[in-house]
C-alpha positions in Angstrom: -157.8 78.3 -45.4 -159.8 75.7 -47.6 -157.7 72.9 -46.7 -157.8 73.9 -42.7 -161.5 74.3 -42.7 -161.5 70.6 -44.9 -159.4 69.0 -42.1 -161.3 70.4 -39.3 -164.5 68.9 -41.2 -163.1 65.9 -42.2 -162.0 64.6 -37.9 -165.6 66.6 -37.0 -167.6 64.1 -40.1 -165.4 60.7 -38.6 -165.7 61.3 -34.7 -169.4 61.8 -34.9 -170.5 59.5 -37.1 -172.4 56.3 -36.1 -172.3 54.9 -40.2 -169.5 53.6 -41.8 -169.8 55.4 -45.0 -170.1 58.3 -43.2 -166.5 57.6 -41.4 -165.1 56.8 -44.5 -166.2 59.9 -46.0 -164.4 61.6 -43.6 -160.9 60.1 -43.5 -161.2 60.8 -47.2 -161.7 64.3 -46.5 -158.9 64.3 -44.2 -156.3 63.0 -46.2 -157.1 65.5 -49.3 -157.3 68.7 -47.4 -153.3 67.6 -45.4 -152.0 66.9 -49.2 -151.7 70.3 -50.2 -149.8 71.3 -47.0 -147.2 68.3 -47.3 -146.4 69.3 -50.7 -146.4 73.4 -49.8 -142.6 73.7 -50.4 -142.4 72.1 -53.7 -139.2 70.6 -52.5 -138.1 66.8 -53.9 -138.6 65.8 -50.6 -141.8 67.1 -49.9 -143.2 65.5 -53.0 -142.1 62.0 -52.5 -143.4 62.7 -48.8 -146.9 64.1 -50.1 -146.9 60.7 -52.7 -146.1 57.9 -49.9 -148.6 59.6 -47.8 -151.5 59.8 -50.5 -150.7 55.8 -51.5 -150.9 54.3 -48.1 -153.8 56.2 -46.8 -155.6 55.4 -49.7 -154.9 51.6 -49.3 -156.0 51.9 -45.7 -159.2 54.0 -46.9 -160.0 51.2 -48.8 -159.5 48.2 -46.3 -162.3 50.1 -44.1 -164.2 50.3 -46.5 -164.3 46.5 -47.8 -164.2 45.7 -43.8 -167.3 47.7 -43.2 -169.1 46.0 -46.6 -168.2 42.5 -45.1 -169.4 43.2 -41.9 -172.7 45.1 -43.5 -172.8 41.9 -46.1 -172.6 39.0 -43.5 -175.0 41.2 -40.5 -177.1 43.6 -42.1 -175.5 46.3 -40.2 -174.2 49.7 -40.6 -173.4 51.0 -37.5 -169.8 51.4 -36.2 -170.4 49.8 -32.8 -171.7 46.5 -34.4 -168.5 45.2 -36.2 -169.5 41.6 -35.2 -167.8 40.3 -38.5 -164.4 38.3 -37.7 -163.0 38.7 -41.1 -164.4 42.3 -40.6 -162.6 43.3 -37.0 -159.4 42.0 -38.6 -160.0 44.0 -42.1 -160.6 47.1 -39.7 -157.6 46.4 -37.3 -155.1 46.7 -40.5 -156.6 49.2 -41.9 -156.4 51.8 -38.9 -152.5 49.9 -38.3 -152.1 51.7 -41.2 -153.9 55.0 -40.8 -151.7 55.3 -37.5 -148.3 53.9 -38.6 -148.4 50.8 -36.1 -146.0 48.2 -36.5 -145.2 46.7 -39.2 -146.8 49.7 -41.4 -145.1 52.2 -39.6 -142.3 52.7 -42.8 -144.3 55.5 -44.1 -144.6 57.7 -41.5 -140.7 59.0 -40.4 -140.4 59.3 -43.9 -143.5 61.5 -44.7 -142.5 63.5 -41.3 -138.9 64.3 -42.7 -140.4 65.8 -45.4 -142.5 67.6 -43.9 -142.7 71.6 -42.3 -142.3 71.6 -38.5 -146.2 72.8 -38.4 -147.7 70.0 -40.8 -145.2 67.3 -39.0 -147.5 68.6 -36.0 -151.1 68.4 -37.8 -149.9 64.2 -38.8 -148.8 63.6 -35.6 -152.0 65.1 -33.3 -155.1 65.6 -35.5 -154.6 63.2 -37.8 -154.4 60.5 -35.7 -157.3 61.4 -33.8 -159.6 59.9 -36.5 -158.5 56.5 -36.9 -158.2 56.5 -32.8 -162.0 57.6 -32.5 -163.1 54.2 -34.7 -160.8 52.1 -32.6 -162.7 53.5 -29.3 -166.2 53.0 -30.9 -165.1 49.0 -32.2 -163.0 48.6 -29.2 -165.8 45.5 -28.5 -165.6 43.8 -31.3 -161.2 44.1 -31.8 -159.2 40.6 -31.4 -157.2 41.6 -28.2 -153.8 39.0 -29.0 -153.6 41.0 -32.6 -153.4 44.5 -31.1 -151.5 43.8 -27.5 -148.6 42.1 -29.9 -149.1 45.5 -32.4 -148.6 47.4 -29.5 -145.8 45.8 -27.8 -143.8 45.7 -31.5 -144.4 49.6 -32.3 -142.8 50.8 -28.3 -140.2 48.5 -29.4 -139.5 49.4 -33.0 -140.2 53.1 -31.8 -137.6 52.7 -28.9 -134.9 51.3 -30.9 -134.9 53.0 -34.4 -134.9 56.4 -32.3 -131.5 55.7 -30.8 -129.6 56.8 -33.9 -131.7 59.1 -35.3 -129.9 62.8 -35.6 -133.6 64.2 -37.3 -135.4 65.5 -35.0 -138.6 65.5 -36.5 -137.9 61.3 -37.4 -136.7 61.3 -33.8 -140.4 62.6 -33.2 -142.0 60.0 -35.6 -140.2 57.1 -34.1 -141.3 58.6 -30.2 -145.1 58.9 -32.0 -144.6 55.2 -32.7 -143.8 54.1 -29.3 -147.2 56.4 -27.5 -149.1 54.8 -30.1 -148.3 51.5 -28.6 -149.1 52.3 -25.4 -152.6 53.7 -26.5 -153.6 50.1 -28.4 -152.7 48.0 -25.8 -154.8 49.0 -23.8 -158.1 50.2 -26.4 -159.8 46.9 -25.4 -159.7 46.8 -21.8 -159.9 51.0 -20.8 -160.6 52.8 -24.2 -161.2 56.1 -22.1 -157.4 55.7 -20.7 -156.4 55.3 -24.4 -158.0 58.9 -24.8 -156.4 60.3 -22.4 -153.1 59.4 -23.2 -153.6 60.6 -26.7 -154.5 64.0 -25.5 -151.9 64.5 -23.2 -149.2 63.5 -26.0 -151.2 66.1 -28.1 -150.3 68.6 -25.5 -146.6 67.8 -25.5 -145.8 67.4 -28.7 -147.5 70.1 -30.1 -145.6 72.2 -27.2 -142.7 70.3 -29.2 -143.1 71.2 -32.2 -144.3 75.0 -31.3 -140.7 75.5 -29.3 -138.5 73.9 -32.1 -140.3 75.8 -35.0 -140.2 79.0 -33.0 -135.8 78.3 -32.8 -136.0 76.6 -36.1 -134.2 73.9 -35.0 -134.5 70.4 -37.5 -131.7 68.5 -36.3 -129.6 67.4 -32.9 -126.5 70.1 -34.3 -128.7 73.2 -33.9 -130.1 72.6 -31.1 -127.2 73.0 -29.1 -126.4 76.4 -30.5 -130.5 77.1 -30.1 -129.8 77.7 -25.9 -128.4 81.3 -26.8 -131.6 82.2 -28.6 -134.4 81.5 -26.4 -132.9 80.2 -22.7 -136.9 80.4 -20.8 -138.3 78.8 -24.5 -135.7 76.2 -24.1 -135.9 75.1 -20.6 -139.8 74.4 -20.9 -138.5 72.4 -23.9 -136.1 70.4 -21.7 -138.9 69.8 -19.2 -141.7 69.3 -22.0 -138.9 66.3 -23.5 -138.9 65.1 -20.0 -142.5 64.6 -19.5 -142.9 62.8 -22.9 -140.4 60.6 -21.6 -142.6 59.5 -18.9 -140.5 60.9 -15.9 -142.3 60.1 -12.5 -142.9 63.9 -11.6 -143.9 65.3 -15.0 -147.4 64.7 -16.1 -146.3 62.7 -19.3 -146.1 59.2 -16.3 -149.5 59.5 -15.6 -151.2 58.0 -18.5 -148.1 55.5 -18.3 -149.1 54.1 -14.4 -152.4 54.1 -15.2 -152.0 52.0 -18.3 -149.3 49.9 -16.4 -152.1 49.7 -13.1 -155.0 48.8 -16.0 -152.5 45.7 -17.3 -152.2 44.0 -14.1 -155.6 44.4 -12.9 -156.2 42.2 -16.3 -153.6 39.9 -15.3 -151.4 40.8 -17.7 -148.6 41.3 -15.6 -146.0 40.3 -18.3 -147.6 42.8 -21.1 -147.0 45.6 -18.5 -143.2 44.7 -17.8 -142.3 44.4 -20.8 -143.6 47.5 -22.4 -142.4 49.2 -19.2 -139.0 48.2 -19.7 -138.9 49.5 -23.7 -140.2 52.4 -22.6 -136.6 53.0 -21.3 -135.2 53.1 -24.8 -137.4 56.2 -25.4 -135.9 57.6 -21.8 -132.7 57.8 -23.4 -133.2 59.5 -26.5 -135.6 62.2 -24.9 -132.8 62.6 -22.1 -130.1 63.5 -24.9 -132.7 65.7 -26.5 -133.0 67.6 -23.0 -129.7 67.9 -22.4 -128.9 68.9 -25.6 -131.4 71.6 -25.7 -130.3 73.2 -22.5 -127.0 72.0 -20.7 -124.7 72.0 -23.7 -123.3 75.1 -24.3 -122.6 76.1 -27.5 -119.1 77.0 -29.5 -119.2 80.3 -29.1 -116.6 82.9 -30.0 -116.3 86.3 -28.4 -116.5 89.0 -30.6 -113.3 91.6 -29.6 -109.8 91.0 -29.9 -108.0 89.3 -26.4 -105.6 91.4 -24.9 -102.4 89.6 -24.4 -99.7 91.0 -22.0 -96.7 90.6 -23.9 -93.2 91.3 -21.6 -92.1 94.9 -22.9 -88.1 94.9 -23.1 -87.0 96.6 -19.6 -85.7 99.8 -19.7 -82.0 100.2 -20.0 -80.8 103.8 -19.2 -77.8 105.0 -21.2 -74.7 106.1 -18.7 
């Protein structure tokens, strides 16, 4: 309960802060009240998970803060908005890289998910990366745009490819957070509210996610065929949930994606859109062997009574 109520305080004290100290204060919060719940199972795992979680949050903690004492140093300024600072924008644009699990600090994060429950996999990947999204938005002015589009461009990439072999679901989940996230930074600068809307329909659908497979227990590719007997209705709004995260045309998980890709080319950057449009097919595939493992495999099954086999019975011979 304590650390719930911490974590709920901690986003509340970052989203509505206007002082930097006051959004640091808050990440803090948040990354001590979701320690406790990594580490819940007291499983090796868990603890390494819990340690590579607490180290790089707390070098990311600190980079805001030494960005925000440039900026505050060199402008006189504490107010979010006003990160006018070069060295500052960069400082900051690491910093939340790192918070989120962009590329190339993205190492942490399928790790710390594997070791994870299904249910604290679910609080990283939605309300933990609300916070660090919420300063983007409010120094979405001041960001260098080359830095992030490249970011972006490298995590659907990285996210694509390093989910094609994956057999974890949940690090088939982190590597399919990675690629969103790239789609959200790429365009922060030029539509922040589009970034927010993306970010809260991925919320939807992968909480959904993670609800469905923790309700079949299902933790890798190998039990979620045999999952279809359990729950068949549970599993089909899995298959379609899969589908929309994939970005399929009539789903709701392509809207954010053809208003990000209509955004792009209205800023003449034709290319950027292409190009992310065409690693977003690398997601396609995994998601479309996660659907159709989910629901059209059927599982080995055995039946439970004995077959009856017609044997040939001897004919009858009648004695003379």
């Amino acid at each position: 309960l304590i650390s719930s109520l911490s974590l709920l305080l901690g986003t509340t004290i970052t989203i509505s802060s206007n002082h930097w100290m006051m959004a640091w204060t808050g990440l803090e919060i948040n990354t001590l009240a979701i320690i406790p719940l990594i580490s819940k199972s007291h499983h090796p795992r868990a603890i390494e998970a819990t340690i590579k979680y607490f180290l790089v949050q707390a070098a990311a903690s600190t980079l805001v803060l030494f960005s925000s004492m440039t900026n505050a140093w060199s402008t006189g300024q504490w107010d979010i908005t006003q990160l006018h600072h070069p060295t500052s924008s960069l400082l900051l644009t690491t910093a939340i890289a790192m918070k989120l699990g962009l590329v190339p600090f993205h190492f942490w994060f399928p790790e710390v998910l594997q070791g994870s429950s299904m249910t604290t996999a679910l609080l990283l990947s939605t309300m933990m990366k609300f916070p660090p999204i919420t300063i983007l938005f409010l120094t979405s002015n001041s960001l260098n745009s080359t830095l992030l589009v490249t970011m972006a461009i490298a995590s659907a990439a990285l996210g694509g490819w390093t989910g094609l072999n994956q057999t974890q679901i949940r690090k088939i989940l982190a590597f399919s957070s990675i690629s969103h996230l790239g789609w959200m930074t790429i365009i922060i600068i030029y539509n922040p509210k589009l970034t927010l809307l993306t970010f809260y329909l991925y919320s939807v659908l992968t909480a959904t996610v993670f609800l469905t497979l923790n309700t079949t227990n299902t933790l890798k590719l190998s039990t979620m065929m045999t999952s279809w007997t359990k729950t068949p209705a549970l599993n089909t709004t899995l298959m379609l949930t899969l589908l929309s995260l994939a970005g399929l045309p009539p789903l709701t998980g392509f809207l954010p994606k053809w208003l990000i890709i209509q955004e792009l080319t209205k800023q003449e950057m034709t290319m950027a859109a292409i190009t992310i449009a065409m690693l977003s097919l690398l997601g396609l595939f995994f998601y479309l062997r996660l659907a159709y493992y989910s629901t059209i495999t059927l599982p080995p099954n055995s039946t439970n009574h004995m077959k009856q086999w017609h044997t040939n019975k001897p004919a009858n011979t009648s004695i003379a």
